[in-house]
C-alpha positions as CSV (number, residue, x, y, z in Angstrom):
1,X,0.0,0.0,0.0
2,X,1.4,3.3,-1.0
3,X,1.9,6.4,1.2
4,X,0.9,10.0,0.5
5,X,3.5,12.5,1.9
6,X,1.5,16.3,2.0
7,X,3.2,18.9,1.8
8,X,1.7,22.1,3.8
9,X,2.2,25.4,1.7
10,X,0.5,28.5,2.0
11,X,-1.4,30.4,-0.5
12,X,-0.3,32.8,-2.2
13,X,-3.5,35.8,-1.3
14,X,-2.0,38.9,-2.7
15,X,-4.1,39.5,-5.4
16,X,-3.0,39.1,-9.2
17,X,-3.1,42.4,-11.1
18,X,-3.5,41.2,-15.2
19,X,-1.8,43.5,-17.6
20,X,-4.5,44.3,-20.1
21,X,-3.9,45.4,-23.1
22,X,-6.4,47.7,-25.4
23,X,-7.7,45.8,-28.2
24,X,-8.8,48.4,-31.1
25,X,-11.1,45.5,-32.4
26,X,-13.2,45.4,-29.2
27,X,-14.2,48.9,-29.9
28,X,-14.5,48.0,-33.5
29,X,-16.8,45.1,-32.7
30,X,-19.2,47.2,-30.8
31,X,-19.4,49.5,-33.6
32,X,-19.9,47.4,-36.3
33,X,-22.6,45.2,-34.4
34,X,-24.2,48.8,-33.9
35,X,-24.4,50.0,-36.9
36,X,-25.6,46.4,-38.3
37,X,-28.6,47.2,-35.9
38,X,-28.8,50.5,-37.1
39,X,-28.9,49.8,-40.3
40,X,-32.0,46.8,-40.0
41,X,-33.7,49.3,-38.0
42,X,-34.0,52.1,-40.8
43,X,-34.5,49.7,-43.2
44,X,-37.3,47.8,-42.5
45,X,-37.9,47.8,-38.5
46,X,-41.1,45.1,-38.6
47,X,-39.5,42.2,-41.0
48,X,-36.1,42.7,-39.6
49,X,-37.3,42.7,-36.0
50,X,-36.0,38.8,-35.3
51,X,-32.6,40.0,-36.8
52,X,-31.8,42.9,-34.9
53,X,-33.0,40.9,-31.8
54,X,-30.0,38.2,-32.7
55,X,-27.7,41.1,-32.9
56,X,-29.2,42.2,-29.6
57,X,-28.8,39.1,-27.8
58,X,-25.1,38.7,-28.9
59,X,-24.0,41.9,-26.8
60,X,-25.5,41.0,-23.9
61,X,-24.3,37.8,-23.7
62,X,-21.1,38.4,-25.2
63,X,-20.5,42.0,-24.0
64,X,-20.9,42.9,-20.4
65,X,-21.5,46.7,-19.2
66,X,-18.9,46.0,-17.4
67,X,-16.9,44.9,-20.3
68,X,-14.2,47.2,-21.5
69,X,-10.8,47.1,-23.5
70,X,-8.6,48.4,-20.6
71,X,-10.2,46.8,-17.6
């Protein structure tokens, strides 16, 4: 039968700081998605209603509010 040897170290709790760097295609993103909803909105609002809630949907779950390219 095998032993298990433990050996007792102590966490490491200062917190982690990650270097972020800005990404110009987040902010591109968000613009193009916009102006994509934009667009289907001037266009034709009622037919392209299931469209620009797709779009929609992909911000919110994709992009936070709290989402930004240098936090």
């Amino acid at each position: 039968m095998a032993k298990l040897f433990t050996i007792p170290v102590a966490p490491d709790l200062s917190p982690r700081k990650r270097v972020r760097t800005s990404d110009p295609r987040y902010m591109e993103g968000q613009r193009v998605l916009v102006e994509a909803m934009r667009y289907l909105a001037q266009s034709n609002p009622y037919s392209n209603r299931p469209a620009i809630e797709l779009l929609s949907e992909h911000v919110r779950t994709r992009f936070r509010m709290s989402d930004s390219p240098l936090s």
